[in-house]
Structure formats: C-alpha cells, structure tokens
N, C-alpha and C positions, 0 to 999 in steps of 0.2 A: 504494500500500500504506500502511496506516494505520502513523504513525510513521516513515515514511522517507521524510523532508524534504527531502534531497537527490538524491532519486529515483534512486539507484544498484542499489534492488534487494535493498538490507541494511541493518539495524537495527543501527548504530554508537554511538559513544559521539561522532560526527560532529553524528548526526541531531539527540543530543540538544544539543551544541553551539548547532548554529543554532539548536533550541529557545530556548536560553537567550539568545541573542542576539536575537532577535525582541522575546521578551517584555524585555528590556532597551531596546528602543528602540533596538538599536545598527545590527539590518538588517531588512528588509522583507519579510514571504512574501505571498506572493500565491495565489491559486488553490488548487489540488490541494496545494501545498507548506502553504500556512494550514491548509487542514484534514487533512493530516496530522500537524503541528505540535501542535492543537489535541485534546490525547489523551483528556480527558475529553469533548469535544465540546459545551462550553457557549460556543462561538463569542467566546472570550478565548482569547489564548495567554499562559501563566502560565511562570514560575518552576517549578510541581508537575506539569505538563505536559512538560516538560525532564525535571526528578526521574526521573517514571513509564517513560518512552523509554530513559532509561539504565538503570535498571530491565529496562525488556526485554532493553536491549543486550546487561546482564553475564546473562543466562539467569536473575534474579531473582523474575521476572513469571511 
C-alpha cells in the first residue's frame, strides 16, 4: 500500500517516521518499502515525502 512503509497495513505517523529516517540517511528501504516511502514517486525519498504520509496519517490529505 502506497505510504505504508512499515507494511502493517496503516498509514501512521510511524510510516512517516521511517520516511524521515530514510531520506536522512539514518536507515535503509529497500523494495516495496522504497516505493512506498517514495510519495510523490520521483524515485528520491525526500524530507516532503515524510511531510505528505503524515499528512495522510493525521486525515489531512
């Protein structure tokens, strides 16, 4: 599911965590997990990509 990084099946304020941790260089996604990270889909995981996913999380989006 696009945006849920952690593949549990829900759009957390987790998901965007690892987001933000990705695009920080601090952990690593790989596969299915990269591209749902990847929210605008320009094959970068950003900082605004985190943003957008918490965005969904809080019912914003």
């Amino acid at each position: 599911m696009l945006s849920d990084v952690d593949g549990n099946g829900k759009i957390t304020a987790a998901d965007a965590r690892l987001t933000l941790r990705a695009a920080a260089q601090l952990d690593t996604l790989e596969g299915v997990y990269a591209i749902a990270a990847d929210f605008d889909a320009d094959s970068t995981i950003k900082p605004s990509d985190a943003r957008m996913i918490l965005r969904v999380a809080a019912k914003l989006e």
